[in-house]
N, C-alpha and C positions, 0 to 999 in steps of 0.2 A: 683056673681050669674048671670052673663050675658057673650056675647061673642061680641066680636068686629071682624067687616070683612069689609079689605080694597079690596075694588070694584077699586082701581084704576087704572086696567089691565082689567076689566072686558069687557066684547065683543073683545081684541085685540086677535086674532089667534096667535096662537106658532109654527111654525113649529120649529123642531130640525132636525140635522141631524148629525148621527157618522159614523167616519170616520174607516176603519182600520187599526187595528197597522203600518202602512207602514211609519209613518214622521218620521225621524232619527233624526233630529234637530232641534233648534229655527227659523233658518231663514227658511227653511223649509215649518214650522208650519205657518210662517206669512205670508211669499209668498203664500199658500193653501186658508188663511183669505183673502184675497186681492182677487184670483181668484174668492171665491164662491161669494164676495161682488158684486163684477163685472157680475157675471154672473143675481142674483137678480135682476140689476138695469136694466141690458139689459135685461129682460125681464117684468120690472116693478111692481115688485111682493114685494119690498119697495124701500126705502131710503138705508137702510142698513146700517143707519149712529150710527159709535159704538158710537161716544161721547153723542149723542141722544137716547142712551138705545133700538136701533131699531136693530140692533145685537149685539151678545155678543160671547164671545169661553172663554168656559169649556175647560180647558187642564187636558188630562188625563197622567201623566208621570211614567216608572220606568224605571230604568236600571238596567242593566244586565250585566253578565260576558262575554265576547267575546267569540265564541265560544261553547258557554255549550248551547244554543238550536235554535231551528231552527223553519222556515214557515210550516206548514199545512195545506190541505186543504185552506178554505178561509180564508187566512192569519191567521190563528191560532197561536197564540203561544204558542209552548210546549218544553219541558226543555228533553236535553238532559242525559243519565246516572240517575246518581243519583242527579243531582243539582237539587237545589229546587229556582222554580224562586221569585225574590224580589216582594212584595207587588207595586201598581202602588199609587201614590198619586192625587186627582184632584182639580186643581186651578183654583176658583169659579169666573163667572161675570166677566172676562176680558175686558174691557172696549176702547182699544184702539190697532192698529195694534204692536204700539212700547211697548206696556204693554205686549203683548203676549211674542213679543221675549223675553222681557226683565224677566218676569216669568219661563217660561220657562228653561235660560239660568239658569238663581238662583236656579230654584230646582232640577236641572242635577246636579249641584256643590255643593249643600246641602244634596244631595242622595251620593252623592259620596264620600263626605267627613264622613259622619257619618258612612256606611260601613267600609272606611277603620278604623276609631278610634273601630270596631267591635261592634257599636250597633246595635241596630235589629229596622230592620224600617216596620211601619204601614200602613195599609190600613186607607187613612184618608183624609180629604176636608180640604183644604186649602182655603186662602184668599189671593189678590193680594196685599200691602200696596206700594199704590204710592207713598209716601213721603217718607218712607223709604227702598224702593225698594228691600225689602225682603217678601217671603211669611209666613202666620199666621195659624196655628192649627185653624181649626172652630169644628172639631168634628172630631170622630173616625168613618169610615166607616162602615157600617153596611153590610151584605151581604144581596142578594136578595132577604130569608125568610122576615128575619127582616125590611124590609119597607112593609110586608101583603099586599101586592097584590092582588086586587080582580079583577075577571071582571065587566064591567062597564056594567050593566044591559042596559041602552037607549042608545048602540050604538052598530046598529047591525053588524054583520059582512058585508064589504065594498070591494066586487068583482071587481077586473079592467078590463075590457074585452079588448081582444088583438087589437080591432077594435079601441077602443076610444084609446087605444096607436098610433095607425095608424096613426089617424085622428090629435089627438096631436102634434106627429111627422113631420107630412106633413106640419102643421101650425107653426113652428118652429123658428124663425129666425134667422142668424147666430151668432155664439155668439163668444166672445174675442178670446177664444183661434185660431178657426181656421180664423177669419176674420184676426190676428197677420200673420197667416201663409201665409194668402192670401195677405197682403199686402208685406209680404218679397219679394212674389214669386213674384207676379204678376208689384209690383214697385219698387224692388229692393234696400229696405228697409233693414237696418240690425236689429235685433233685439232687441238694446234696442230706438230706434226711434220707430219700430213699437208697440212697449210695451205701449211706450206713449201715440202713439195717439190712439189705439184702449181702453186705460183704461176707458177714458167716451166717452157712444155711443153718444152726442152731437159730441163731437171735431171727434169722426173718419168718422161720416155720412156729416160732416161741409168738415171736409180735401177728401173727395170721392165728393163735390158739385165743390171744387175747383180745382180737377183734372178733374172732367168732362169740366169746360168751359177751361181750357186746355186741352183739348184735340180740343173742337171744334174751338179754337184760330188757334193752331196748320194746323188743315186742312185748316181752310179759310185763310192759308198762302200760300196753296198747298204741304204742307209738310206730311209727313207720322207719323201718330202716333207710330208707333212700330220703327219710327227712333230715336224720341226724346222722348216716356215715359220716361225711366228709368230716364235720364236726368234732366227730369221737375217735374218727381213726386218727385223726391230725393229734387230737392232747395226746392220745396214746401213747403215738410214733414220738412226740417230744419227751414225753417223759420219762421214754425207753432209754433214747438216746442221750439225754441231758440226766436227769437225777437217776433212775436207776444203771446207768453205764460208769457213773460215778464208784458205785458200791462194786461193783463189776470190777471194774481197775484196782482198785485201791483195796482190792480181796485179792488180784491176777486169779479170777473165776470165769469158767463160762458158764453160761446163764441154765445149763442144765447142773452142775453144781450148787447152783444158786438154792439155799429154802424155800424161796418166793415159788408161790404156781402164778400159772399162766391166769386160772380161775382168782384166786384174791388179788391178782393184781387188776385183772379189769374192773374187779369189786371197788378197789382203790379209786380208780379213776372215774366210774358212775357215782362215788360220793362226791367227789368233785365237782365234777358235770352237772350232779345234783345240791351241788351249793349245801352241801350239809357240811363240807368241812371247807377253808382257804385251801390255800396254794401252801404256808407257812405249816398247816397241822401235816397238810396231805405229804410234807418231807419227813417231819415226825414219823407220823405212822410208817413212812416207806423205810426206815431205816431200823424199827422193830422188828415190821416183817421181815425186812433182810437176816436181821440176826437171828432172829426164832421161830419165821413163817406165820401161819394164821391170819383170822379173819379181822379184816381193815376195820369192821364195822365196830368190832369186840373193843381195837385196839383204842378207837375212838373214843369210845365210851369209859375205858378203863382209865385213859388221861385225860379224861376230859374236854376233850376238844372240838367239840360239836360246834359247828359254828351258831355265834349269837345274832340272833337275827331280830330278838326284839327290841324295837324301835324305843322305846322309854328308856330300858337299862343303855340300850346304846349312847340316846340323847344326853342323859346325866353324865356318860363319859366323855363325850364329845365336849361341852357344857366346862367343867375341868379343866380339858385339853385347853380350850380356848383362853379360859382366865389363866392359865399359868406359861402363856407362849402371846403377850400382848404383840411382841414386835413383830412377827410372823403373820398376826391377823393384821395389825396396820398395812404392812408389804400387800397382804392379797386383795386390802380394798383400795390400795393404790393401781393395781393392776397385774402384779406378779401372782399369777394363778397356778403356775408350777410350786409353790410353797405348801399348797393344801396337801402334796404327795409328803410332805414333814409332819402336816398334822395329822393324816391319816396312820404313817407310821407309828406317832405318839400314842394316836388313839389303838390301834396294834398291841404296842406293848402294853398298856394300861391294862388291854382287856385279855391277857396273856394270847393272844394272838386269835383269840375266839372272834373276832368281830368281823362282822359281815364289810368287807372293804369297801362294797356297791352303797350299802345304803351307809355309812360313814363319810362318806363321800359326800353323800345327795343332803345327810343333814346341818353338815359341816357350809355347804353352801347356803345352804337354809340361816344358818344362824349367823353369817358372816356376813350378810348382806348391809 
């Protein structure tokens, strides 16, 4: 003789939002979760975190005969002839992007196989079962008499005026999709680097702080920006995404956590650019600054790793390398020239990683001849 009510949502606002029939597939469907996630957070409107019940995707699915009907108006679907199109099923509370596909995928292949054995499939809510990675009948769907629908007396009708869209509009900021596009265009990015770093608007406003003081590096060299963007923004973007997303992970940090500034880290990458250290130190150094922040240049100098660039000290190493790797130089004057990438390595570690790899290169061919 009593009723129990869990308040444990209570005050948290719902928004929903459906999509039209347009997603053909799982991966699709999950790519679409990821965009609207994204979009959410750049505008700070949640977390959007599925595994924290802060979003979730209701998949609506059926399939259909190839050919027997077609779009309508706004994306309707309506059956061609006399076909009678299949009931759609919906898989309830999706809790994670890989759970989506992975639903999805299951109940395209359990629609499909039950047509062809000629049962007759229902309008019905499903469940997602992670452990067993099948979906579960929760009930037979009802149409949209059968849920009585009424209107809700204390909420009056809610007019948008075309001004406050305006106003909306104007205040806007940009959001993944075209900041993706803008990073292709504008720094000559391919698209799955720019995917990357545009996913969280920390690391893409962090990677645009470290192109700015590259650029103004750049000039106080007297150099031209529009000579070396593409150049600089490109090592950047990789070694945002490739070595420092490393430190990133394997800390579970975001990059405003991180010691590192936006400033020593481009400082990083103009030593590079400027061939004052390899690729070898410049992981070095990135991985001090991670731990205790500060200047790349300091960092260099205090391990030594300034790259070696003169051509004598190099020579006598190279010179070494060669006498102690006979069969290696045999191999490359028979014609295997992928081998010099062994010598170059040796000459690497001989020179604790200081050696100029370009001209190790250039005198290793020189003396192999």
């Amino acid at each position: 003789n009593y009723t129990l009510l869990d308040f444990n949502r209570a005050g948290a606002p719902l928004l929903e939002m459906v999509t039209e029939p347009i997603i053909k597939n799982a991966a699709m469907a999950k790519k679409f979760c990821q965009a609207f996630q994204q979009i959410l957070r750049y505008l700070k409107i949640s977390d959007a975190d599925m595994e924290k019940g802060q979003m979730r995707c209701e998949a609506n699915i059926s399939v259909q005969e190839e050919g027997k009907w077609k779009y309508e108006g706004d994306c309707k679907i309506i059956p061609l002839k006399d076909y009678k199109l299949n009931p759609k099923t919906e898989v309830k509370n999706i809790n994670s992007f890989k759970s989506v596909e992975k639903a999805i995928d299951y109940e395209i292949k359990r629609q499909i196989e039950a047509l062809e054995k000629g049962e007759l499939l229902v309008q019905e809510t499903r469940g997602w079962d992670e452990n067993k990675n099948i979906t579960v009948r929760q009930r037979i769907k009802e149409s949209s008499a059968d849920y009585r629908y009424f209107p809700e007396p204390d909420i009056p009708p809610l007019i948008i005026q075309d001004d406050w869209i305006s106003d909306i509009n104007s205040r806007l900021i940009e959001l993944p999709y075209a900041k993706k596009e803008r990073f292709m265009l504008q720094y000559n990015l391919n698209p799955e680097v720019a995917d990357v770093l545009v996913m969280d608007k920390m690391i893409a406003d962090w990677t645009e702080e470290v192109i700015s003081e590259l650029r103004a590096w750049i000039l106080a060299n007297n150099d031209t920006w529009e000579r070396q963007n593409q150049k600089l923004s490109k090592m950047a973007a990789d070694w945002i995404t490739g070595e420092l997303f490393k430190h990133l992970n394997s800390n579970n940090q975001n990059i405003r956590e991180a010691k590192i500034t936006a400033e020593n880290f481009a400082e990083l990458i103009a030593l590079i650019f400027g061939e004052k250290i390899n690729s070898s130190a410049g992981q070095k150094i990135l991985e001090v600054m991670y731990q205790e922040g500060g200047d790349p240049e300091k960092i260099m100098e205090r391990l030594g790793l300034r790259q070696l660039d003169d051509t004598t000290e190099l020579a006598r190493a190279v010179e070494k390398i060669i006498t102690e790797n006979p069969d290696q130089v045999t191999e490359y004057k028979k014609g295997k020239t992928n081998v010099i990438q062994f010598l170059i390595g040796k000459t690497m570690a001989a020179t604790g990683g200081k050696a100029n790899p370009k001209i190790v290169a250039e005198i290793l061919k020189e003396k192999m001849i």
